[in-house]
PDB file of N, CA, C and O in Angstrom:
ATOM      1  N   UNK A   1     -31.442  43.784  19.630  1.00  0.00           N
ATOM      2  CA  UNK A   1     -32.624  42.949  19.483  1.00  0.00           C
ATOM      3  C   UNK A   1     -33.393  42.973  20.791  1.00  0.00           C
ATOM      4  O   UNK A   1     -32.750  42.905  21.838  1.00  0.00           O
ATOM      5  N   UNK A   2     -34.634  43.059  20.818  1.00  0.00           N
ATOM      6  CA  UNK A   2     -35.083  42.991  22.095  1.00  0.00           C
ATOM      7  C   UNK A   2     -36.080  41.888  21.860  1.00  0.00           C
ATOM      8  O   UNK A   2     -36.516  41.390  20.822  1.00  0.00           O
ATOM      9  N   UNK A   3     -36.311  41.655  23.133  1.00  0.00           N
ATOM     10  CA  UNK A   3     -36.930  40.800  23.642  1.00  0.00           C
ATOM     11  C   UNK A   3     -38.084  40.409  24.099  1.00  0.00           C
ATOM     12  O   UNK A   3     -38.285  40.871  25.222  1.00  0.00           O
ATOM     13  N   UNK A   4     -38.983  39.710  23.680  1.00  0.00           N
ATOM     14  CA  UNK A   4     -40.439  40.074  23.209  1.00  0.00           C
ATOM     15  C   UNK A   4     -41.158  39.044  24.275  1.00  0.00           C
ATOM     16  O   UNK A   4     -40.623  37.938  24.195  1.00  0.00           O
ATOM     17  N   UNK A   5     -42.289  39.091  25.319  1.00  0.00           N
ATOM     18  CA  UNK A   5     -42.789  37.814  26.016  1.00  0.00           C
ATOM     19  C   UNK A   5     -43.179  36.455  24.852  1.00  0.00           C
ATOM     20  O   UNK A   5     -43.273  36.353  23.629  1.00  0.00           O
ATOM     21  N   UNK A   6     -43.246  36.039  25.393  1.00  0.00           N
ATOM     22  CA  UNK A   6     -43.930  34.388  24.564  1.00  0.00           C
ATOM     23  C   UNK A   6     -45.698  34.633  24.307  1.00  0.00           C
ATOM     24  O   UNK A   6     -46.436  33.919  23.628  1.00  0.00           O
ATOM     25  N   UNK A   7     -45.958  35.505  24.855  1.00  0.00           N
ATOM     26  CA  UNK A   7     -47.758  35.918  24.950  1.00  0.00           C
ATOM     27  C   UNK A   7     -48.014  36.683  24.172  1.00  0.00           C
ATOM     28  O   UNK A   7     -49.207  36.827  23.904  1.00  0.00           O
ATOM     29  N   UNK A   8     -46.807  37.667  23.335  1.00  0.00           N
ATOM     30  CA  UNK A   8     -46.962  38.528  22.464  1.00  0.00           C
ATOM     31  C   UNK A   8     -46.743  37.477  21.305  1.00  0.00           C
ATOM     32  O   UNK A   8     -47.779  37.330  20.657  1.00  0.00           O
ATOM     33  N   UNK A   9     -45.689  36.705  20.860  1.00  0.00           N
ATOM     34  CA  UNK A   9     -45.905  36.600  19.984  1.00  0.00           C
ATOM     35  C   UNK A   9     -46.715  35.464  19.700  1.00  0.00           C
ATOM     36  O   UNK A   9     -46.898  35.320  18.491  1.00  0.00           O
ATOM     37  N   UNK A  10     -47.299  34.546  20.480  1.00  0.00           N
ATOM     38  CA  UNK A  10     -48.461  34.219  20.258  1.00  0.00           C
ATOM     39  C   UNK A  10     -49.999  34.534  19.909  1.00  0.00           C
ATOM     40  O   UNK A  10     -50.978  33.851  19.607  1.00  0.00           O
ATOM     41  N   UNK A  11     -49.708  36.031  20.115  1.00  0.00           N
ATOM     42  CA  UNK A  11     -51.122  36.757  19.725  1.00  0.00           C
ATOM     43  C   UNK A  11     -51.011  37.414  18.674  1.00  0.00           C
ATOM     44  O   UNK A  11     -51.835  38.311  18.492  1.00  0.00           O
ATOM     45  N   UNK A  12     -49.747  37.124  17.452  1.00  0.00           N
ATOM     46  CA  UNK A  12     -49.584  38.053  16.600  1.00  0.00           C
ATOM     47  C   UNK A  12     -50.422  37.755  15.420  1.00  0.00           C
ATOM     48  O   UNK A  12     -50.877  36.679  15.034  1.00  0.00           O
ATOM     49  N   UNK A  13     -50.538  39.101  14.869  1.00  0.00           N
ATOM     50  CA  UNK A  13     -51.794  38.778  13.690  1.00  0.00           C
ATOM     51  C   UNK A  13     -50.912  37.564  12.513  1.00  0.00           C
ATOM     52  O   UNK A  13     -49.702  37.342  12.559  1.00  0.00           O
ATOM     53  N   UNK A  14     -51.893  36.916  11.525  1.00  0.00           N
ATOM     54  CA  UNK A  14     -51.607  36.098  11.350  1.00  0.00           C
ATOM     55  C   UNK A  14     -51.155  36.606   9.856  1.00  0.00           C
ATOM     56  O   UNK A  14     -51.952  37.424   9.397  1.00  0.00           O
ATOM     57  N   UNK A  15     -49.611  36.174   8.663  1.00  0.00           N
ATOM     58  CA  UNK A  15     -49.263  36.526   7.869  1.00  0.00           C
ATOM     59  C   UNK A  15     -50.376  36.148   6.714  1.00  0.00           C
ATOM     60  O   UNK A  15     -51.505  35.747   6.997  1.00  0.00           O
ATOM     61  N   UNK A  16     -49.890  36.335   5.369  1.00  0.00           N
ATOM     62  CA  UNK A  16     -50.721  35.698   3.798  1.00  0.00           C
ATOM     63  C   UNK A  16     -51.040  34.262   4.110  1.00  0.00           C
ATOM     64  O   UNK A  16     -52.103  33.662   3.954  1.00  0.00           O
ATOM     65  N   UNK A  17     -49.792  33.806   4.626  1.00  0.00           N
ATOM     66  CA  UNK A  17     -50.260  32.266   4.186  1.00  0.00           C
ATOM     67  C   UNK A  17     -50.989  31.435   5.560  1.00  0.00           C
ATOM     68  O   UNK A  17     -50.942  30.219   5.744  1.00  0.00           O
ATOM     69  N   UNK A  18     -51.449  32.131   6.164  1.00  0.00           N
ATOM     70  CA  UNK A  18     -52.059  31.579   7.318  1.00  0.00           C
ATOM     71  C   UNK A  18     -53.493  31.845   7.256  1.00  0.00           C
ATOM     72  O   UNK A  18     -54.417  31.119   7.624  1.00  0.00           O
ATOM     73  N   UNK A  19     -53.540  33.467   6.520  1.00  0.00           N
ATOM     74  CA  UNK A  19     -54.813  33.374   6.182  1.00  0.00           C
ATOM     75  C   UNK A  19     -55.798  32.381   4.621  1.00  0.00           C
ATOM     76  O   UNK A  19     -56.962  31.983   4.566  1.00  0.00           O
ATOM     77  N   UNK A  20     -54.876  32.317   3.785  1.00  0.00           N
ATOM     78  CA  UNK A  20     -55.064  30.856   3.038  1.00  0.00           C
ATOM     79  C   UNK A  20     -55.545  29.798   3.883  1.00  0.00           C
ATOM     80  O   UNK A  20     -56.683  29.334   3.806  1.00  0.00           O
ATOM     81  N   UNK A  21     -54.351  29.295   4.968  1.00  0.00           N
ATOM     82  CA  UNK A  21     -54.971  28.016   5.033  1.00  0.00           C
ATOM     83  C   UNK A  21     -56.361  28.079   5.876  1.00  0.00           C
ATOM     84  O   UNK A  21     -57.356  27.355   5.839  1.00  0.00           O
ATOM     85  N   UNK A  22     -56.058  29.160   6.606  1.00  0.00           N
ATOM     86  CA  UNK A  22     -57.903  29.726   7.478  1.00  0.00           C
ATOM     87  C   UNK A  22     -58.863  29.702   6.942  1.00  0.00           C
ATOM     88  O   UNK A  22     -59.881  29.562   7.620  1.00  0.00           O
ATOM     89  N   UNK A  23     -58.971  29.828   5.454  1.00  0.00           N
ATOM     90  CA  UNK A  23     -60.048  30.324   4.558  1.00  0.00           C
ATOM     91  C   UNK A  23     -59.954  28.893   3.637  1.00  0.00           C
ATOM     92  O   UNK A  23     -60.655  28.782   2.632  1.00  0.00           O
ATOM     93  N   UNK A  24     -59.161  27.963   4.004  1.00  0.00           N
ATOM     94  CA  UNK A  24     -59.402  26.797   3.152  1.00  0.00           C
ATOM     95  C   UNK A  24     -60.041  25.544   4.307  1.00  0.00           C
ATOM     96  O   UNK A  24     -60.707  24.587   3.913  1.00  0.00           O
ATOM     97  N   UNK A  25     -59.679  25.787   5.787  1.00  0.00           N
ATOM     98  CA  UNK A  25     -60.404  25.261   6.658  1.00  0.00           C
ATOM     99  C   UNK A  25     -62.114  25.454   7.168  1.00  0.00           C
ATOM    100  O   UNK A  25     -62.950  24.746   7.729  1.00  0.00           O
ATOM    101  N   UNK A  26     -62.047  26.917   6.575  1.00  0.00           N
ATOM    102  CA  UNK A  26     -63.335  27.376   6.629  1.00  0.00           C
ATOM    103  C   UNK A  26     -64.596  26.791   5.446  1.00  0.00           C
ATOM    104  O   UNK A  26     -65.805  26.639   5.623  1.00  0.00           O
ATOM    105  N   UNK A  27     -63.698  26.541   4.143  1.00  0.00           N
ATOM    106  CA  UNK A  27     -64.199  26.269   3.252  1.00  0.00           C
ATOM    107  C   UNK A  27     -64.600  24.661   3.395  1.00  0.00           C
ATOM    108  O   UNK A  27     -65.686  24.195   3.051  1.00  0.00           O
ATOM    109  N   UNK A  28     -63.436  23.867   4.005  1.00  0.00           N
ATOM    110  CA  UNK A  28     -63.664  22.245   4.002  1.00  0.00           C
ATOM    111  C   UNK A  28     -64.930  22.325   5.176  1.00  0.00           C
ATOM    112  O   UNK A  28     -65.958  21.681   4.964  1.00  0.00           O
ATOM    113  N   UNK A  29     -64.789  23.144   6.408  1.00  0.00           N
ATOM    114  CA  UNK A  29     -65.926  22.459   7.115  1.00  0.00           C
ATOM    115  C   UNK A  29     -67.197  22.986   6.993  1.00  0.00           C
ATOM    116  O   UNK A  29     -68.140  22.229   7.225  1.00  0.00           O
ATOM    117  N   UNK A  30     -67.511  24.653   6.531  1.00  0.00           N
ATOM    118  CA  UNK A  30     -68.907  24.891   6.180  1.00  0.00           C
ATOM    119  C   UNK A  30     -69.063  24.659   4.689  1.00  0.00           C
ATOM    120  O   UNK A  30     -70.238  24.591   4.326  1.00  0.00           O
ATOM    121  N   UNK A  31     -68.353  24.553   3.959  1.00  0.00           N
ATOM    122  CA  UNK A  31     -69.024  24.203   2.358  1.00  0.00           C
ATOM    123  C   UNK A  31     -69.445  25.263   1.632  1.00  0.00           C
ATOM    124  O   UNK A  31     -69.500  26.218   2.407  1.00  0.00           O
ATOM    125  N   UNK A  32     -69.852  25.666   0.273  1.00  0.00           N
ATOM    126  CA  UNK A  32     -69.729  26.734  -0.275  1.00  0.00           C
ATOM    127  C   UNK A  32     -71.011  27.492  -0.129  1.00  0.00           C
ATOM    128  O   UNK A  32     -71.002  28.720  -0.203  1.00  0.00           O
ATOM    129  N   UNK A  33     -72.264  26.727   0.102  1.00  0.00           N
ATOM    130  CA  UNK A  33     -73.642  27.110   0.400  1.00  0.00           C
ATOM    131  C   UNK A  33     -73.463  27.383   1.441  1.00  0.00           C
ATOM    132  O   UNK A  33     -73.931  28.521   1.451  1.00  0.00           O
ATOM    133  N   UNK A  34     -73.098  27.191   2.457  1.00  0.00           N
ATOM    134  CA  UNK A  34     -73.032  28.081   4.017  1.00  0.00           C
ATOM    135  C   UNK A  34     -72.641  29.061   4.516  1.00  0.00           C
ATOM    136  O   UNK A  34     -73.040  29.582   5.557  1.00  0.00           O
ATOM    137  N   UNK A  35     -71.484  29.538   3.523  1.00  0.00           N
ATOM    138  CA  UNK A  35     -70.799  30.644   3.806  1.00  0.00           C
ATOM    139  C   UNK A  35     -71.640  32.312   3.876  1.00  0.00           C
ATOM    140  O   UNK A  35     -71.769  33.140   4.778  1.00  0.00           O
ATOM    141  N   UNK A  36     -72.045  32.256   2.570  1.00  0.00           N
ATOM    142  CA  UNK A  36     -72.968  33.497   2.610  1.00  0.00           C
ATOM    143  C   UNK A  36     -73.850  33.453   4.109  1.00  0.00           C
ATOM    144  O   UNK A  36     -73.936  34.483   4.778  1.00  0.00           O
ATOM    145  N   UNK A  37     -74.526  32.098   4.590  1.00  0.00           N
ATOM    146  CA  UNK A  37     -75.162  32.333   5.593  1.00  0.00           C
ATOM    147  C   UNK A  37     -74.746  32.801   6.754  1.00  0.00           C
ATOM    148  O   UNK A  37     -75.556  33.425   7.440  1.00  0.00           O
ATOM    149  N   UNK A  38     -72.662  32.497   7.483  1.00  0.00           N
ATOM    150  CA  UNK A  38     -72.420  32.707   8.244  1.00  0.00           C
ATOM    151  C   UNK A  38     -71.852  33.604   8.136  1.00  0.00           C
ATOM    152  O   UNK A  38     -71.213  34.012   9.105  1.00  0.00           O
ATOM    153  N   UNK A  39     -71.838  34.200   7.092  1.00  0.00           N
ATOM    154  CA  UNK A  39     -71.027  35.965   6.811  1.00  0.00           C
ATOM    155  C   UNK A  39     -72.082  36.883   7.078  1.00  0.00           C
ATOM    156  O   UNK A  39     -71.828  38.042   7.409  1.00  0.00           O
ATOM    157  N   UNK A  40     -73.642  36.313   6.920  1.00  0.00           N
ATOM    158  CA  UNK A  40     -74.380  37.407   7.267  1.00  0.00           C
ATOM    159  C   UNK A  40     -74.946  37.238   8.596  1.00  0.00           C
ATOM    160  O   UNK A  40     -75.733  37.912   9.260  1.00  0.00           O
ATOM    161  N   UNK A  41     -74.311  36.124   8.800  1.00  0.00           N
ATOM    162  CA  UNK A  41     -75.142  36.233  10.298  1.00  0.00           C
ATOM    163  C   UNK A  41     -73.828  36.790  11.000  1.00  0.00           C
ATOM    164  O   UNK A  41     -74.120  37.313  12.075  1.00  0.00           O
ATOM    165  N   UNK A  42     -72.441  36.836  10.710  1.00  0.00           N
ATOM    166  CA  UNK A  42     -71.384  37.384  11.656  1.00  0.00           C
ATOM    167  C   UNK A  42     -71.736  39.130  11.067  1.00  0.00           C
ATOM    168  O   UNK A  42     -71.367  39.964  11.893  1.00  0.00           O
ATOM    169  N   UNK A  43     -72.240  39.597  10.064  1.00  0.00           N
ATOM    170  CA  UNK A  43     -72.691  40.577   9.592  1.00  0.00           C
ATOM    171  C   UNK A  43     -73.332  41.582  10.878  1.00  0.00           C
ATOM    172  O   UNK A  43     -73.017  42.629  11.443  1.00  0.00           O
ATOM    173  N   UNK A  44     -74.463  40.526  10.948  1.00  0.00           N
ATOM    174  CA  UNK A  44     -75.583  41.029  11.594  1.00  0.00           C
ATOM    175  C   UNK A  44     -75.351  40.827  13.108  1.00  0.00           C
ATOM    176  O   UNK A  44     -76.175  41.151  13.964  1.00  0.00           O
ATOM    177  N   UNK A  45     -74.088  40.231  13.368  1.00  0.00           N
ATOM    178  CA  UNK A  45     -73.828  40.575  15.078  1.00  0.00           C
ATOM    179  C   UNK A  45     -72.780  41.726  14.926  1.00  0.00           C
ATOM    180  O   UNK A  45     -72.600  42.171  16.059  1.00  0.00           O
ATOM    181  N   UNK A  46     -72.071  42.349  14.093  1.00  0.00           N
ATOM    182  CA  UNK A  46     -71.309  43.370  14.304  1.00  0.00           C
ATOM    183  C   UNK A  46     -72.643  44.378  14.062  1.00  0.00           C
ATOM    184  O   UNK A  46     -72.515  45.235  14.937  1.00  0.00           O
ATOM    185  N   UNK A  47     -73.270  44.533  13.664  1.00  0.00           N
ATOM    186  CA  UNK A  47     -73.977  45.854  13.117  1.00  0.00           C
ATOM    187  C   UNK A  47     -74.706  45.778  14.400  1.00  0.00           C
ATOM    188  O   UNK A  47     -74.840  46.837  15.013  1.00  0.00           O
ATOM    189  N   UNK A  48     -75.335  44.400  15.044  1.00  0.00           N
ATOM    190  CA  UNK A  48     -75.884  44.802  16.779  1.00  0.00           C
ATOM    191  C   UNK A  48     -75.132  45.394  17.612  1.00  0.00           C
ATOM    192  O   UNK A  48     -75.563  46.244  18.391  1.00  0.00           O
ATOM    193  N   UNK A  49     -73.671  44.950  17.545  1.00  0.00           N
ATOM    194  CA  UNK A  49     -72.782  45.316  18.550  1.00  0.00           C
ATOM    195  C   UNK A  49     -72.668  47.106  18.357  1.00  0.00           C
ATOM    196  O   UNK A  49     -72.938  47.983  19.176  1.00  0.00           O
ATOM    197  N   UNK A  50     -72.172  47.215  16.976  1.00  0.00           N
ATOM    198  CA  UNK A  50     -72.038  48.755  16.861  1.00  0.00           C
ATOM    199  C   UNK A  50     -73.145  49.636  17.291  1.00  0.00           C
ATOM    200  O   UNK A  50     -72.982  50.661  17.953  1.00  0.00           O
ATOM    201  N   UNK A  51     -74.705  49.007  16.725  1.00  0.00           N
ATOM    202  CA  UNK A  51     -75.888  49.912  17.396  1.00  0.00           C
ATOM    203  C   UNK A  51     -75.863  49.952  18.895  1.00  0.00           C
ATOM    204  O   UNK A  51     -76.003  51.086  19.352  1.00  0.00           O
ATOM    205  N   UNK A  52     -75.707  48.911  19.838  1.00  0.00           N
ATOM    206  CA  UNK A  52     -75.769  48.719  20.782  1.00  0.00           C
ATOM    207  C   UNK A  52     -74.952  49.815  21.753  1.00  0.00           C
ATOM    208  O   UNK A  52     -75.343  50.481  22.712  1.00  0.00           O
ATOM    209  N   UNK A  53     -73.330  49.687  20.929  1.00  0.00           N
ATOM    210  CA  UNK A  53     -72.027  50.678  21.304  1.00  0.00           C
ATOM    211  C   UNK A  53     -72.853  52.533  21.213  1.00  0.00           C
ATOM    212  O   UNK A  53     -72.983  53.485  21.982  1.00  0.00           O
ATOM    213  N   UNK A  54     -73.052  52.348  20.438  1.00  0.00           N
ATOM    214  CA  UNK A  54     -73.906  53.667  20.157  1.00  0.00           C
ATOM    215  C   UNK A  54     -74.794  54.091  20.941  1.00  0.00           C
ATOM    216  O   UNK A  54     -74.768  55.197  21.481  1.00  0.00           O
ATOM    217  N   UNK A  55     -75.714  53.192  21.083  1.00  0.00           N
ATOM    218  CA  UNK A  55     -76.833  54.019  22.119  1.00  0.00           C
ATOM    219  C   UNK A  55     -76.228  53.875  23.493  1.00  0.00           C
ATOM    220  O   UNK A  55     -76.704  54.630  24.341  1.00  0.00           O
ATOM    221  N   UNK A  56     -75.266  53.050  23.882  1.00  0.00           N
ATOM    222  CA  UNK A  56     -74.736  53.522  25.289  1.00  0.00           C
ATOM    223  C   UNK A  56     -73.947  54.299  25.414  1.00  0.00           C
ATOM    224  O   UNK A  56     -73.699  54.603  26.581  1.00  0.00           O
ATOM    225  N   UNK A  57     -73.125  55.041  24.257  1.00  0.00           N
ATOM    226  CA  UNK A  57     -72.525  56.356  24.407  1.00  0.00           C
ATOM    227  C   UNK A  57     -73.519  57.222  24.404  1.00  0.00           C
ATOM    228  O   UNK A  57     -73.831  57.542  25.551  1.00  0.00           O
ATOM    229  N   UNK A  58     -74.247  57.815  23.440  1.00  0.00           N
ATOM    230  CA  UNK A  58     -75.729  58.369  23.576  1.00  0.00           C
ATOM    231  C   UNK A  58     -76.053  58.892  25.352  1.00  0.00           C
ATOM    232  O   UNK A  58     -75.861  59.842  26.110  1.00  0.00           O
ATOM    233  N   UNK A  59     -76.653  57.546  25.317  1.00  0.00           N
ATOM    234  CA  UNK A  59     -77.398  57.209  26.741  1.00  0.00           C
ATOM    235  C   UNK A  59     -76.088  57.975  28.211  1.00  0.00           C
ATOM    236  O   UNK A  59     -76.452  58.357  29.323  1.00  0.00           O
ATOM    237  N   UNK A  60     -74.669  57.977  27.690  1.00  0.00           N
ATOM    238  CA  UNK A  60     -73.942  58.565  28.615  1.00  0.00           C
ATOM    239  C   UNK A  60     -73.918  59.913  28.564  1.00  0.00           C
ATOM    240  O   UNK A  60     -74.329  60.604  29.496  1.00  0.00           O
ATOM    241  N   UNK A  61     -73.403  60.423  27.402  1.00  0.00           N
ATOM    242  CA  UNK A  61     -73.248  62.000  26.612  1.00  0.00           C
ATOM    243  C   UNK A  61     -74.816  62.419  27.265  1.00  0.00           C
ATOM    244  O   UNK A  61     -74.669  63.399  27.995  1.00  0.00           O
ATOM    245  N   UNK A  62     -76.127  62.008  27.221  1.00  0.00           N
ATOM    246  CA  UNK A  62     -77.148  62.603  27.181  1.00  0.00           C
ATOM    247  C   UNK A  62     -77.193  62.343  29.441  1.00  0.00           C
ATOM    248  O   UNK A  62     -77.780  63.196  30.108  1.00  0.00           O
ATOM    249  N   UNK A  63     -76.701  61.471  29.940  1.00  0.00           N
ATOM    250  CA  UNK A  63     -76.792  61.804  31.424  1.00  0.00           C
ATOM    251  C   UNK A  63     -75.919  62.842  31.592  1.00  0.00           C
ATOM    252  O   UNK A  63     -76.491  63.837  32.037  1.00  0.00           O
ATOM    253  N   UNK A  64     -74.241  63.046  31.321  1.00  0.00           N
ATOM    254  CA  UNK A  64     -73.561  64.084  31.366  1.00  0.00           C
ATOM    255  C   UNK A  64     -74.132  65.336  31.205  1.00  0.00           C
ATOM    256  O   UNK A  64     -73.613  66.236  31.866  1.00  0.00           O
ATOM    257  N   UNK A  65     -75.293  65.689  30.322  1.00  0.00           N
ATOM    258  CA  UNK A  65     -75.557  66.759  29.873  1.00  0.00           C
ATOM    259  C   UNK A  65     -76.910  67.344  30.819  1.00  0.00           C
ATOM    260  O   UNK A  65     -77.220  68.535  30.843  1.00  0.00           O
ATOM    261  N   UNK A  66     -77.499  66.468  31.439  1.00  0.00           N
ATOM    262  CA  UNK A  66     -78.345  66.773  32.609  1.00  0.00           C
ATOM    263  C   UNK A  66     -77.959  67.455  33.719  1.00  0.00           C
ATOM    264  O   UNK A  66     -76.909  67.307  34.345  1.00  0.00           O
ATOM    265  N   UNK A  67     -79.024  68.354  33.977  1.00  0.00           N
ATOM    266  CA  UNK A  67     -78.389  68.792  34.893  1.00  0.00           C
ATOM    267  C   UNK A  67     -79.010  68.386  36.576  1.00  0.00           C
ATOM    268  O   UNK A  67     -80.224  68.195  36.649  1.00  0.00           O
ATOM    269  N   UNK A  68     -78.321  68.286  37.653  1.00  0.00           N
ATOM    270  CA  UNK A  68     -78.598  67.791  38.818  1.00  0.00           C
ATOM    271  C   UNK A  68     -80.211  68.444  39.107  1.00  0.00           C
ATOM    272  O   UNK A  68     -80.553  69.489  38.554  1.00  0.00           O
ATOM    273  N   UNK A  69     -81.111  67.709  40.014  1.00  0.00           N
ATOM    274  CA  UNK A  69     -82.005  67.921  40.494  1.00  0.00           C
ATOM    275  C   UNK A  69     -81.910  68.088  42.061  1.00  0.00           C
ATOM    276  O   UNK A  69     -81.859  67.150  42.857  1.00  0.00           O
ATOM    277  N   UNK A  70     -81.894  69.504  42.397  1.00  0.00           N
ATOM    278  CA  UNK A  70     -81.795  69.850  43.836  1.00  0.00           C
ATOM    279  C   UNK A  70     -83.086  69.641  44.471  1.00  0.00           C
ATOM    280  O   UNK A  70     -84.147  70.000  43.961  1.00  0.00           O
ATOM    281  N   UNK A  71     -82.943  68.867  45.949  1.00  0.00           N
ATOM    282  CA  UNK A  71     -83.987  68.444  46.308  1.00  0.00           C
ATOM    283  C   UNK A  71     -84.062  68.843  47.948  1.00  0.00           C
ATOM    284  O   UNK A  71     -83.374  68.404  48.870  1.00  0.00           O
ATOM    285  N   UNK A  72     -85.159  69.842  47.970  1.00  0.00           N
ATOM    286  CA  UNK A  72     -85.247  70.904  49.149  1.00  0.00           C
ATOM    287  C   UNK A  72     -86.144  70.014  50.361  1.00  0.00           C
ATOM    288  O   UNK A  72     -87.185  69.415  50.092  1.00  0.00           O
ATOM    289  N   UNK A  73     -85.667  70.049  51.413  1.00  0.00           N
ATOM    290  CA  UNK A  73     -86.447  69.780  53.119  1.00  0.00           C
ATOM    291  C   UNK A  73     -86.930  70.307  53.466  1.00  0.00           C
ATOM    292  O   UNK A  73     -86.278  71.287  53.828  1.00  0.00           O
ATOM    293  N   UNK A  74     -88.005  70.387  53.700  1.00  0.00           N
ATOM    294  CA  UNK A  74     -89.156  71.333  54.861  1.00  0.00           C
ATOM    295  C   UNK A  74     -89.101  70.810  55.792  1.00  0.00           C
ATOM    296  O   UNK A  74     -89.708  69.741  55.860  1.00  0.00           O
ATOM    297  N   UNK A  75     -88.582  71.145  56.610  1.00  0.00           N
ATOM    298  CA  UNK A  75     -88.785  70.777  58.629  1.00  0.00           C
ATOM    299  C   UNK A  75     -89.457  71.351  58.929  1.00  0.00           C
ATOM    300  O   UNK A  75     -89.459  72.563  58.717  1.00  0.00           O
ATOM    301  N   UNK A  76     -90.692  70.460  59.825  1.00  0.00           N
ATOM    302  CA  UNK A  76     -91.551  71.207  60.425  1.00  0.00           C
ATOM    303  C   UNK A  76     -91.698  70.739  62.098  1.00  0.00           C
ATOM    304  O   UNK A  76     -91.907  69.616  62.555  1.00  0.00           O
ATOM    305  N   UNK A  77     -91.537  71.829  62.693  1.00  0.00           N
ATOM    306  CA  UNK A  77     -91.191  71.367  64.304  1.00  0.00           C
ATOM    307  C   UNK A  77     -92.321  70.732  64.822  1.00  0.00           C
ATOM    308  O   UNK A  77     -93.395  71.311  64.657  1.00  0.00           O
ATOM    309  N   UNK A  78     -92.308  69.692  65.399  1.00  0.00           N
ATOM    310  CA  UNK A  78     -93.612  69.004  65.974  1.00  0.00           C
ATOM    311  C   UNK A  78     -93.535  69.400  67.528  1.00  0.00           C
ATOM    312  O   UNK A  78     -92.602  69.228  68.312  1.00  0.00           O
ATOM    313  N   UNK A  79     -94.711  69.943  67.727  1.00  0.00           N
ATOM    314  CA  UNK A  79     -94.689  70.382  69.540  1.00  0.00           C
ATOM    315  C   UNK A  79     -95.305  69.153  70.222  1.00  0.00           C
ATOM    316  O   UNK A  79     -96.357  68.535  70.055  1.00  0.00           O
ATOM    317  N   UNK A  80     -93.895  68.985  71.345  1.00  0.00           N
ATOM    318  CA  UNK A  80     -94.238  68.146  72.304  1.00  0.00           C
ATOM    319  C   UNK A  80     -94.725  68.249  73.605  1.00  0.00           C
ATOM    320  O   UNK A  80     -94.953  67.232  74.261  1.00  0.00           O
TER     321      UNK A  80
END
């Protein structure tokens, strides 16, 4: 048997009947008309997050793919 921290199994996903009572706490405090509203508004922050995730991979893949700009000195001797 091994031996597991106290932090693991406090973070463990939660079984059937935990998600019941989650979804019956959810139900007593937003009510049945609210729900659709906060499913689409938790909707509409994953679909920001994912666009968001996206264009900053993008935005990396497309600097990687640049190539350096060499930038030349002209010295010009000043007579003293």
């Amino acid at each position: 048997m091994t031996h597991l921290p106290s932090t693991t199994l406090l973070f463990a996903m939660p079984g059937g009947s935990e998600w019941i009572l989650i979804v019956l706490i959810v139900l007593l405090m937003f009510g049945g008309k609210k729900i659709p509203d906060l499913m689409r508004g938790i909707g509409k922050g994953i679909r920001e997050f994912k666009e968001a995730k996206d264009q900053v991979g993008s935005e990396i893949e497309a600097g990687m793919q640049e190539t350096p700009v060499r930038k030349t000195e002209i010295v010009v001797p000043v007579k003293a």
